[in-house]
N, C-alpha and C positions, 0 to 999 in steps of 0.2 A: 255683311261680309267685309264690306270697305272698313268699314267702326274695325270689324277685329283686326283684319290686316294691318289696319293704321294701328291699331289697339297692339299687336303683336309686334309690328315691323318700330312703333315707336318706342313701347315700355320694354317687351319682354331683352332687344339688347342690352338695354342700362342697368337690367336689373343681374344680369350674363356677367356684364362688365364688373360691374361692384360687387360681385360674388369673388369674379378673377384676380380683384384687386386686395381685398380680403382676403384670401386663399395665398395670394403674394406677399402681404404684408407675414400673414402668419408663420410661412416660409422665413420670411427677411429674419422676423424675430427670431427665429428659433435659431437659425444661421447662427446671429449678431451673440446668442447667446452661447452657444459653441463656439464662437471666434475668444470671446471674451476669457471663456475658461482655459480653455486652449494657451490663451496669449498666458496667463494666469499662471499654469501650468510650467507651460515654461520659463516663465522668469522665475519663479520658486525653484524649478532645476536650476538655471544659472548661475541662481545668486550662490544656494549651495555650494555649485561647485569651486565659481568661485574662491568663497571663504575657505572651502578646501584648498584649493592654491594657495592662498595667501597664507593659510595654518602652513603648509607645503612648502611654500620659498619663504618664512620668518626664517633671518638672519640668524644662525649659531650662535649661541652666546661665545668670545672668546676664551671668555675664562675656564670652559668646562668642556671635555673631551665627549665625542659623542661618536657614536657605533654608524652614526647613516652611510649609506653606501655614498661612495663621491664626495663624501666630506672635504672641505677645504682643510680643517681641522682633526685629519683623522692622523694618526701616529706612523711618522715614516717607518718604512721595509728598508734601514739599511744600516751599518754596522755603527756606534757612538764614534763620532771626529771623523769620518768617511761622508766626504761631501763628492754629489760626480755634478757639475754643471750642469743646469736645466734654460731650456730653452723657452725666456720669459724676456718680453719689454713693455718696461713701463707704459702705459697708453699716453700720447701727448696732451701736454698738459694745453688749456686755452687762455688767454693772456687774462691777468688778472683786469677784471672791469677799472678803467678809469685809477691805475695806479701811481700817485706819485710820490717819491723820495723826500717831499718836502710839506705833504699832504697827507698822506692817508693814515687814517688813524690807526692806533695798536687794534685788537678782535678787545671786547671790555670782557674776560674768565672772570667770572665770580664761583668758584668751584668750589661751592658748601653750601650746604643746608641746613635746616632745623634738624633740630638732635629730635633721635639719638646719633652719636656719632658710627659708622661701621667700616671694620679695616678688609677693605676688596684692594683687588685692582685697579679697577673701575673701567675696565676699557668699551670703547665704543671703533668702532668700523672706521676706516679713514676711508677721504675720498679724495684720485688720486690727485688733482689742482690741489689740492691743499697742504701738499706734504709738507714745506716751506713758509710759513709767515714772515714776509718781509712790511716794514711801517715807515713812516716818519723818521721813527731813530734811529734805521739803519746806518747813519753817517758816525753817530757818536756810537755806537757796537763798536762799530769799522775800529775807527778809530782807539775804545777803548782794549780790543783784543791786539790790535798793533803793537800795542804798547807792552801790554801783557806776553806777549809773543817776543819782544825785543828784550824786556826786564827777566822773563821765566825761563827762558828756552822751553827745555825738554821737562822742566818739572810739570808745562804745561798740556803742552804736544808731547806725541811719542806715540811711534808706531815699530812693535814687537817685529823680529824678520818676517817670521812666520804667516803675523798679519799683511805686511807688503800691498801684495797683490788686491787684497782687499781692501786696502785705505783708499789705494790709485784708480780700481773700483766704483768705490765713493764719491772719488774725485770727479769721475766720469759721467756718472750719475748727475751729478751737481752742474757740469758743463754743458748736458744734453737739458735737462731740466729747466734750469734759471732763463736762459734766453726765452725760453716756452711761455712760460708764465710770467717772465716780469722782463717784456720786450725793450720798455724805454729803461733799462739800469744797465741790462747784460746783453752784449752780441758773442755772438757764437764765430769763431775763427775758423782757420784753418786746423792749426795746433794748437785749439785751447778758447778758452772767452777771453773777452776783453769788460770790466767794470768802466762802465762810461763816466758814472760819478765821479768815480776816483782818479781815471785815467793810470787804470791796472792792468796789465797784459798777466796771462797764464799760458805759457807756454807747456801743455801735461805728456806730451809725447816722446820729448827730450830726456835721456839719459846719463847720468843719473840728473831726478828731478832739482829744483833750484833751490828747494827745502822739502822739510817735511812733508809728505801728501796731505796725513791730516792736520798738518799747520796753512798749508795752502787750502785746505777746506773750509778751515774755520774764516779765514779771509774773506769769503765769497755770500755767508751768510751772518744773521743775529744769532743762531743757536750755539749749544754747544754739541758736540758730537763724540759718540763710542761707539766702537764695532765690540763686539762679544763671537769667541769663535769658540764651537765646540771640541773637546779634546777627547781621545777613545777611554776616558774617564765617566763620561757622558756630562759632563759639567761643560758649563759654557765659562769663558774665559776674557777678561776685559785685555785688550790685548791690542788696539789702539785707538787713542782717544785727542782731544783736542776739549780741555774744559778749562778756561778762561772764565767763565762769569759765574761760578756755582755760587758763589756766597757761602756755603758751609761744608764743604767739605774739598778736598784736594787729589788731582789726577799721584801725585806722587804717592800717596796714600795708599790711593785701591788698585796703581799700573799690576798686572797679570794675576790677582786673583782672580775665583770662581766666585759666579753669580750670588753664590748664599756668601761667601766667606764676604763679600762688598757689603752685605743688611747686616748680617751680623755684629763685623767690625762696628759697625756704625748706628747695633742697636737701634734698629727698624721696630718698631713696636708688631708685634703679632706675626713677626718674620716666621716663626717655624711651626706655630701653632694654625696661624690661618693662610700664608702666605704661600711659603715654600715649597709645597708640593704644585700646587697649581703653578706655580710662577717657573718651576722646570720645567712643567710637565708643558706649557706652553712655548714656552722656548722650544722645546723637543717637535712640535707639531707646528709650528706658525709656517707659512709657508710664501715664495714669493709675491703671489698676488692678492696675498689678503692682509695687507697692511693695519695696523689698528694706531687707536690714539688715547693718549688717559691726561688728566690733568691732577695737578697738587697743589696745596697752599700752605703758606709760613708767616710767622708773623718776624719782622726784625727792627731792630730797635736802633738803627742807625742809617746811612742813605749810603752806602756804597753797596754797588751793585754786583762787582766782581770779588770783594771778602768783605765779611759780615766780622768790623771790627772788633763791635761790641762783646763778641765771645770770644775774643786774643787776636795775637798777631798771626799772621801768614805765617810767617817764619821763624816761631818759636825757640827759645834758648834750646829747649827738652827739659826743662826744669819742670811744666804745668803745661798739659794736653789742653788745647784748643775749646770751649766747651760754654752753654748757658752759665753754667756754675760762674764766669768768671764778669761778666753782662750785669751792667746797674741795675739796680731795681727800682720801680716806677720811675721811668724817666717820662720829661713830658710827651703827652700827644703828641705836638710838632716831629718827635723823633721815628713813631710808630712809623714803619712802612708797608703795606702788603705786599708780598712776593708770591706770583702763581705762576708756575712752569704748565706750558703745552709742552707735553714728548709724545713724538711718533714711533715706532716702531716694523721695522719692514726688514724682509732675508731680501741679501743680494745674492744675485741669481748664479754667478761665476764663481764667487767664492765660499758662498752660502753663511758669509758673516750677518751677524742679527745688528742693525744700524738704532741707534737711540739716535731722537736730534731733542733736543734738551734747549728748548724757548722760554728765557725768563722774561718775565713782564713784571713792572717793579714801580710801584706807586705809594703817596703817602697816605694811611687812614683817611687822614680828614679831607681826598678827593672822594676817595671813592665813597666813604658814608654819605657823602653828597645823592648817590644815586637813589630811586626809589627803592626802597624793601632794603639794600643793602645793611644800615646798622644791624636790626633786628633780628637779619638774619644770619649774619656773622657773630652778633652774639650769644643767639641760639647753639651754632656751630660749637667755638669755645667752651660753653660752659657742658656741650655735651660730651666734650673730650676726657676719654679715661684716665686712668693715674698715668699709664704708661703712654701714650701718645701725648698727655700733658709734658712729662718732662721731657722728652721726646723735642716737642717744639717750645719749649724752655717758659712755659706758661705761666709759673711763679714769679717770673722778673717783672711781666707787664700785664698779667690780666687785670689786676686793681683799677690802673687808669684806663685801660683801655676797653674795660666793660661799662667802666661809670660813663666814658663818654659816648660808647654805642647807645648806650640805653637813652641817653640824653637825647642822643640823635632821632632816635627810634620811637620817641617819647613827642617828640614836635613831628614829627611828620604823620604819626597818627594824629595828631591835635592839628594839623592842619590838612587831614585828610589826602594827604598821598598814598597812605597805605589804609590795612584793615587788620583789624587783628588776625581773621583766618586766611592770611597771603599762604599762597602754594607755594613750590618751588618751580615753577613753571618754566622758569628759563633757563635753568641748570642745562650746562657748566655756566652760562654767561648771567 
C-alpha cells in the first residue's frame, strides 16, 4: 500500500503533469498558427489597400484633362477673360541649404534622351522651394539684363495696362519669396527688398513705381519672365513680359499675341497637330496651387547668351528675317554651346495671369560631353530629331561636327568603361 501510494503520489503527478504540458503545447501551437495566418491576412489586406491609395493619390498627368471629382485639373465654371480672385498663398518657402552667390553651382539639365525623339510638353509637378533657381552666375545675369534693360527699354520690358496689376503681383510674389528661400542675397523691407549683393533697394508700394514692374522683376532674378492673361476670346494673351536673355527670339516680336499665334509665328514644330489643343486646353485648367515645370534644349553656334548672333543681328535692317538660314556651317566645336531652359509655370491668384519664369542655363559642348553618358546620349537625341524639329533647331548648319565629335566622345568613354552600351536615361531631365 506504501509502494502504491509512493507508486501513485510519486509517478502518477508527472505523468498528470506532461500530459498538461502536452495539451498546452498543442494549444500554443495551434494558437501561434492562427496568430500567424491572421497576421498573414492582414498584411495582404493592407498591402492591397495600400496600393489602392497609392493607384488613388498618382499625380494627374498635366498634360491631359481628367473627369475625377476634385480634380486640381478639372476645367473651370466661369465665363473666357472672367477672372474673380481666389483666396491662395503660396506655402513658405525654406532657405535654400548652404546657398552662396559665389558658390553654388547651376542644377547640371541634360533634358534628352535616346531617340526616338517625341513632341510633348513634357511637364512634370513643381515643388514650391523650387520656383526660382538662383547660382553662382547670378551677379553676371544681374549685370547682363542691366544692361539689356539700359540699351532696350521697352523692346525688352513691357507691361500692357490691362496687365498692370498683374506684373506688380509678380513683383510681389518675387518680394515675399526671394528673402524665403535665398536669405543671405535678399532681405525683406518695409516697402519692398533690398539685394544685399548688389546693394539695391526696391521700394514696390510707391506710386507710380520707379520703372517698369516687370523690368524691376527681371532685376531680382536669373530668368526671364511672361504673364499670359486670358481674354473673353478664350485665348490667353502675352501681355507682359521682361525677356532679356532668350537667344532666339524677341519680346518686341510676340508683345500682345495669343498663345498659338506666339508657336506659330515662330513655327514650333508639331504646334497644331500635337500641341495646340492640349497646351489651351491646359492654360484653361491650370490652377493656383498646382504649379508645373518642363524643360527644353538648343543647340548654338556662338557664346552669347542674350542673342544668338550667329542667326543675324538683334536689330535687323528688315532686309533678311532673323534665322538658321543665315548661321555658318560647321563651325568648330569650340563654338558649339548647349542651351537648356528650366520654365515654371504657375496662375497668380489675384490676377489669375499664368507666370512663365524662363531659366536659361548656357554651356560649351565640350564641358558638358565631359560628363558620363552625356555625348551618346545627346547624340542619340540629335540624330533622332525629325525633318521638322531638325530645321526647327537649325540642325544642318552643325550636326556634321557636332555628331563626329559626340561620337568620339562617346567612343572613349565606352573604351574606358564609364558607360555601357545599354545606359538608360535614368536621370532625366538632369
Amino acid at each position: 500500500m506504501a509502494l502504491e501510494f509512493l507508486s501513485w503520489s510519486a509517478e502518477r503527478p508527472a505523468d498528470g503533469f506532461i500530459m498538461l504540458i502536452a495539451a498546452n503545447a498543442r494549444q500554443s501551437l495551434c494558437a501561434g498558427i492562427v496568430a500567424v495566418l491572421f497576421a498573414w491576412l492582414v498584411a495582404t489586406k493592407l498591402t492591397k489597400r495600400n496600393k489602392s491609395i497609392i493607384r488613388r493619390e498618382k499625380s494627374p498627368d498635366p498634360e491631359k484633362p481628367t473627369s475625377r471629382k476634385g480634380s486640381t485639373l478639372k476645367a473651370p465654371e466661369r465665363p473666357p477673360g472672367i477672372w474673380t480672385p481666389v483666396e491662395f498663398k503660396r506655402p513658405k518657402a525654406t532657405p535654400y541649404p548652404a546657398w552662396d552667390v559665389h558658390k553654388t553651382d547651376s542644377l547640371p539639365y541634360r533634358p534628352f534622351r535616346h531617340g526616338p525623339y517625341h513632341i510633348t510638353m513634357g511637364l512634370r509637378t513643381m515643388q514650391w522651394d523650387d520656383w526660382i533657381e538662383l547660382d553662382k552666375h547670378y551677379l553676371k545675369f544681374h549685370s547682363d539684363k542691366a544692361q539689356r534693360i539700359e540699351e532696350r527699354g521697352e523692346k525688352c520690358c513691357r507691361t500692357a495696362p490691362e496687365a498692370y496689376d498683374g506684373a506688380v503681383e509678380l513683383l510681389e510674389e518675387l518680394c515675399d519669396y526671394l528673402p524665403q528661400r535665398y536669405p543671405t542675397l535678399f532681405q525683406r523691407t518695409d516697402v519692398g527688398i533690398s539685394n544685399l549683393a548688389t546693394d539695391e533697394t526696391f521700394n514696390i508700394v510707391q506710386r507710380p513705381l520707379s520703372e517698369d514692374p516687370m523690368a524691376m522683376c527681371a532685376r531680382l532674378v536669373q530668368d526671364d519672365l511672361a504673364i499670359m492673361f486670358e481674354k473673353p476670346d478664350g485665348q490667353y494673351y502675352l501681355l507682359a513680359g521682361a525677356i532679356l536673355l532668350a537667344g532666339f527670339w524677341r519680346l518686341s516680336d510676340k508683345f500682345g499675341m495669343p498663345l498659338s499665334e506666339i508657336h506659330t509665328s515662330g513655327d514650333v514644330p508639331g504646334f497644331k497637330t500635337k500641341l495646340e489643343k492640349g497646351m489651351l486646353n491646359f492654360f484653361r485648367r491650370v490652377k493656383c496651387e498646382t504649379p508645373v515645370l518642363r524643360n527644353n534644349y538648343f543647340m548654338q553656334v556662338d557664346d552669347d547668351l542674350a542673342w544668338s548672333h550667329s542667326i543675324g543681328p538683334e536689330d535687323g535692317d528688315g532686309t533678311q528675317a532673323a534665322g538658321w538660314g543665315t548661321a555658318a556651317k560647321d563651325k568648330a566645336i569650340e563654338h558649339h554651346h548647349f542651351r537648356s531652359e528650366r520654365q515654371s509655370l504657375r496662375r497668380l491668384p489675384r490676377s489669375g495671369g499664368v507666370v512663365f519664369t524662363i531659366r536659361t542655363y548656357f554651356e560649351p559642348v565640350t564641358v558638358i560631353a565631359k560628363e558620363p553618358g552625356v555625348p551618346g546620349r545627346l547624340a542619340s537625341a540629335v540624330r533622332s530629331w525629325g525633318d521638322d524639329v531638325s530645321k526647327y533647331k537649325g540642325k544642318a548648319r552643325y550636326q556634321n561636327v557636332l555628331l563626329e565629335y559626340l561620337d568620339r566622345e562617346h567612343k572613349r568613354q565606352l573604351e574606358e568603361g564609364v558607360v555601357t552600351e545599354d545606359e538608360e536615361d535614368r536621370k532625366y531631365p538632369f
